[in-house]
C-alpha positions in Angstrom: -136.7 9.7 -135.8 -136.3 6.6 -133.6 -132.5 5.4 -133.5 -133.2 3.2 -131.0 -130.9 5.0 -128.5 -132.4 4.5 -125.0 -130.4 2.7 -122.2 -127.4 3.3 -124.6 -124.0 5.1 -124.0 -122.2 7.9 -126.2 -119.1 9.8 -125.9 -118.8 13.1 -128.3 -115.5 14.8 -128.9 -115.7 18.4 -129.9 -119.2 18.5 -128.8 -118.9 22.2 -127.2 -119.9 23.7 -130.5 -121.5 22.9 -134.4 -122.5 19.6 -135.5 -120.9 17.8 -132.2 -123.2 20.0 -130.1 -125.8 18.9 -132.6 -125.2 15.2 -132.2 -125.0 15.6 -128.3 -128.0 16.5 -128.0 -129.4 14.1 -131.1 -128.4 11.6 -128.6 -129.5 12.8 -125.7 -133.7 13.2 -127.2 -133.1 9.6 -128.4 -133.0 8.7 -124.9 -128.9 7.7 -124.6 -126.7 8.8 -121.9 -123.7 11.0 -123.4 -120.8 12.3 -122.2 -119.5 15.4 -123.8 -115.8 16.5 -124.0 -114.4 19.4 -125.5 -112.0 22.2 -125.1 -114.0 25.2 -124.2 -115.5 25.2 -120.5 -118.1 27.6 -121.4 -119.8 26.4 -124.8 -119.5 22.9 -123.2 -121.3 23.7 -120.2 -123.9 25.7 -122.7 -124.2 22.0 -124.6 -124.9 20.5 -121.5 -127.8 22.2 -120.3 -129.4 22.3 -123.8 -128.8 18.6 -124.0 -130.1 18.2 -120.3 -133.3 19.9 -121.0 -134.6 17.5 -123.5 -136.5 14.8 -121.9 -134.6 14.6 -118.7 -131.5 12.7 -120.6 -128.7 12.3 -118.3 -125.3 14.1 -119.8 -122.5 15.0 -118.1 -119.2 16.9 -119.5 -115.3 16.8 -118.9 -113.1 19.8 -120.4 -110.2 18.3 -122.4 
């Protein structure tokens, strides 16, 4: 589906895990730049990579 996301910006709270990880990387195969945060250091950095791996989308993470 085309959201119209690309060149845009999103932050996601709680996006280490469940439907936050799901709309990180939503985002990120609609072409906008996310930033993730979350409390886990693991499962984030696990969101990150699966979110980078779709179509090159930039995403970067901070631990809360």
């Amino acid at each position: 589906m085309e959201l119209g996301l690309g060149g845009k910006a999103a932050i996601v709270t709680g996006g280490s895990k469940g439907i936050g990880r799901a709309t990180a990387i939503g985002f990120a195969l609609e072409g906008a730049s996310v930033l993730v945060c979350a409390r886990g250091r693991e499962a984030l950095d696990e969101t990150v990579k699966l979110a980078r791996g779709r179509d090159g989308a930039r995403v970067e993470a901070i631990q809360a």
